[in-house]
N, C-alpha and C positions, 0 to 999 in steps of 0.2 A: 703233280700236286692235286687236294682235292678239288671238290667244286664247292667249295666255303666259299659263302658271298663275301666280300670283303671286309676286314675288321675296324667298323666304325662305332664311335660310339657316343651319347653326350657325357661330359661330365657336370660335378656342380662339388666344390669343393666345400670343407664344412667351414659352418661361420660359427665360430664360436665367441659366446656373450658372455664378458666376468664384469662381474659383480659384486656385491661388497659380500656375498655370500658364498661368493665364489664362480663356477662355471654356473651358467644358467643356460636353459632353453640348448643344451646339450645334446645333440642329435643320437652321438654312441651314446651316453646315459641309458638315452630311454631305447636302445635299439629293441627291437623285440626278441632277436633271434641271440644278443649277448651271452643268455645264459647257458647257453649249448654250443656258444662259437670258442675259439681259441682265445678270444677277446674275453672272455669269463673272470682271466687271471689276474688282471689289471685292476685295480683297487680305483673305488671310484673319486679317489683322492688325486690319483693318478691320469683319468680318465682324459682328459685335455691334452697331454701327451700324445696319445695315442689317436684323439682327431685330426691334431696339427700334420699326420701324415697319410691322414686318410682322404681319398675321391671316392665320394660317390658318381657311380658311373651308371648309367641307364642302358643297356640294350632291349632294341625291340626283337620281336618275335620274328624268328631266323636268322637273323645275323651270327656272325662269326664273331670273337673277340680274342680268341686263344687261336693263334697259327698254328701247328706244327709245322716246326725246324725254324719258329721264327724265334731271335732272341727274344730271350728269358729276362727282359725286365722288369715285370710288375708278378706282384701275388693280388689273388682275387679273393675276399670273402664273400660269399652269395647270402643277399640277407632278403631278398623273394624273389620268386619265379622258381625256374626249374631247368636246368642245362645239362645239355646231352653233349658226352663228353667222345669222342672217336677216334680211331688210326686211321690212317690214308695210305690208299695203295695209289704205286705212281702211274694207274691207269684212271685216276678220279673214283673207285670205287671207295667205299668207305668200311669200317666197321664200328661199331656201336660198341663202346666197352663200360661206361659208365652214367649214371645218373644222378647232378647233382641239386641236392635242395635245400634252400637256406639253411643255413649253420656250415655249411662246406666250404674249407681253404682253397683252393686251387693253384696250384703253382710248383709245389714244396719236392717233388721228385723228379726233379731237375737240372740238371748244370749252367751249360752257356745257353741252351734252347728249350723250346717246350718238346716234349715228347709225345705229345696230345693234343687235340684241338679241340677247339668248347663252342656250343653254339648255343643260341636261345630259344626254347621252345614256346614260352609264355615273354612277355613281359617280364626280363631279368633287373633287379639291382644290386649291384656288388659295394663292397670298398675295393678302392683297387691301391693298394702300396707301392711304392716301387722298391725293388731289392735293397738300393743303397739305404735308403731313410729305413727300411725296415730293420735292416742289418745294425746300423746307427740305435735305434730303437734296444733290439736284443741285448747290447751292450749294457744296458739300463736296468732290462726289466729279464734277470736268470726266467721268473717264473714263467715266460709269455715263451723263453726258449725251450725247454722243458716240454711246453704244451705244443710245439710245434714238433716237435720229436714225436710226443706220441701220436698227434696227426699222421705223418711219415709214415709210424707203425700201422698203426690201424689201414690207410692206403695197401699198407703189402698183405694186411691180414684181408682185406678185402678184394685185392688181385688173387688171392691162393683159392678163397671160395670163388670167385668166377666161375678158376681154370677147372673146380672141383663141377662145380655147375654144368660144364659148358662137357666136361670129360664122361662123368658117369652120370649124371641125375638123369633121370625119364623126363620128357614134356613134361606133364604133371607137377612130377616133382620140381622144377627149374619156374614152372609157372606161381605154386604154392611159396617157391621162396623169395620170389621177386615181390609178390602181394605180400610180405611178411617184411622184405627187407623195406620198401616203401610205407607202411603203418610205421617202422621203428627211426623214418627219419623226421629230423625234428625234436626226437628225445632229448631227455637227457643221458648221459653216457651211465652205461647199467641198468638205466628203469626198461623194466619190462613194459611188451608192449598191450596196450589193452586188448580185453577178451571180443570185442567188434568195435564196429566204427565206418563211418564215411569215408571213401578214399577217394582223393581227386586225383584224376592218372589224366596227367596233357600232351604226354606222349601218343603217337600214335601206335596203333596196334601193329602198323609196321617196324615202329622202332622198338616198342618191346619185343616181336619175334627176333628182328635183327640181332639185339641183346643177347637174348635166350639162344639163337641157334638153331630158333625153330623158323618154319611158315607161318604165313597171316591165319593160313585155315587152321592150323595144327594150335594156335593160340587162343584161336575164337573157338575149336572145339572143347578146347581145355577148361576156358569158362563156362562153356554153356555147361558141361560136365559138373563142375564145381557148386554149380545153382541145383542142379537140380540132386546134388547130394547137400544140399544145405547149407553152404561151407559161403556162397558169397547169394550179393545182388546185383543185378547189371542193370542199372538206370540208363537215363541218357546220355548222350554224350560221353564225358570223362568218366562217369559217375560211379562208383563200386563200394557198394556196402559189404561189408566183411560182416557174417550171418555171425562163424564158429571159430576164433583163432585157434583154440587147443586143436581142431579136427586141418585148420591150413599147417599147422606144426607138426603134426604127426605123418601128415602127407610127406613134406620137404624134408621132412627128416627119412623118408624111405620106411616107415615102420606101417603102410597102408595097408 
């Protein structure tokens, strides 16, 4: 098994207040991360349904909450922080396969157990469902199941670039599209993403190479590279201003 500290977690379920107006003081109402989550679908007529089976769940920074090979009870929506998602080799080694940041489902490619495990690199907040009331839920609302599909999809369109990532891109290029696929989360589904921007990366530079496939050096040479052809800026700590996105696009795409 890995070396995932144990999955504990707080919760705080939602309180929901009616009114002669209706739901008030609505937590999903006003989520912030709603309009880019699967949660979108849900008419806000609707919306009190779908609190009735949601936890808010807190993990701190390194915990575990996702076992792999534990059952598959709950789905997670990640509504802040940042989770790094892994495989485990049965010697405790790990490997890094994914990153996720609010508006991310987690759960949904699945059977009786997780295939992956989640851990917290900041300060995470999820909703956490569990299968049956979710399932119960779908029965309700086609359109929530629908958007859960495409989620699925989108999961395998984003396992195929990995493998594509991980098979033929250069350093460079693997690093260019990591900084590109991190600006574009958050979005909304289609909007392009802006021409720069501030970027907060709380991962460490260890588990981005892990990611990439690269070394610590080989990833710290790639920025320092990247600055001084214009394209970023390396602040403190997390901190990375994106200088040129047309010029990190044309990188990752191989056309440099």
């Amino acid at each position: 098994m890995s070396d995932m500290p144990s999955c504990q977690f707080e919760s705080r379920p939602r309180r929901i207040v009616i009114g002669s107006g209706g739901v008030q003081a609505d937590f999903c109402a006003s989520c912030s991360v709603r309009p880019t989550s699967v949660c979108s679908v849900i008419e806000p007529s609707d919306i009190s349904r779908l609190a009735e089976v949601a936890v808010e769940t807190i993990i701190s920074p390194g915990r575990g909450f996702i076992e792999e090979g534990a059952p598959a009870t709950d789905f997670f929506n990640v509504t802040s922080g940042t989770v790094k998602l892994f495989k485990a080799l049965p010697d405790g080694r790990r490997q890094i396969t994914g990153f996720a940041a609010p508006g991310h489902f987690l759960g949904l490619a699945v059977s009786d157990s997780y295939a992956f495990g989640a851990e917290a690199i900041d300060t995470v907040r999820v909703c956490r469902f569990s299968r049956e009331k979710m399932g119960e839920l779908l029965d309700d609302f086609p359109k929530l199941e629908r958007r859960l599909l495409e989620e699925a999809s989108n999961e395998l369109v984003a396992a195929q670039n990995q493998m594509l990532l991980l098979g033929r891109k250069t350093a460079r290029e693997r690093v260019a599209s990591f900084l590109l696929d991190q600006m574009q989360a958050g979005l909304l589904p289609g909007q392009p993403p802006p021409s720069g921007g501030r970027l907060h990366l709380p991962m460490t530079r260890g588990d981005i190479a892990d990611y990439l496939g690269l070394t610590i050096e080989t990833v710290s040479r790639t920025l320092s590279w990247m600055r001084a052809q214009g394209m970023i800026e390396v602040g403190k700590g997390y901190a990375i201003t994106i200088v040129s996105t047309p010029k990190l696009e044309v990188l990752a795409a191989g056309n440099s």
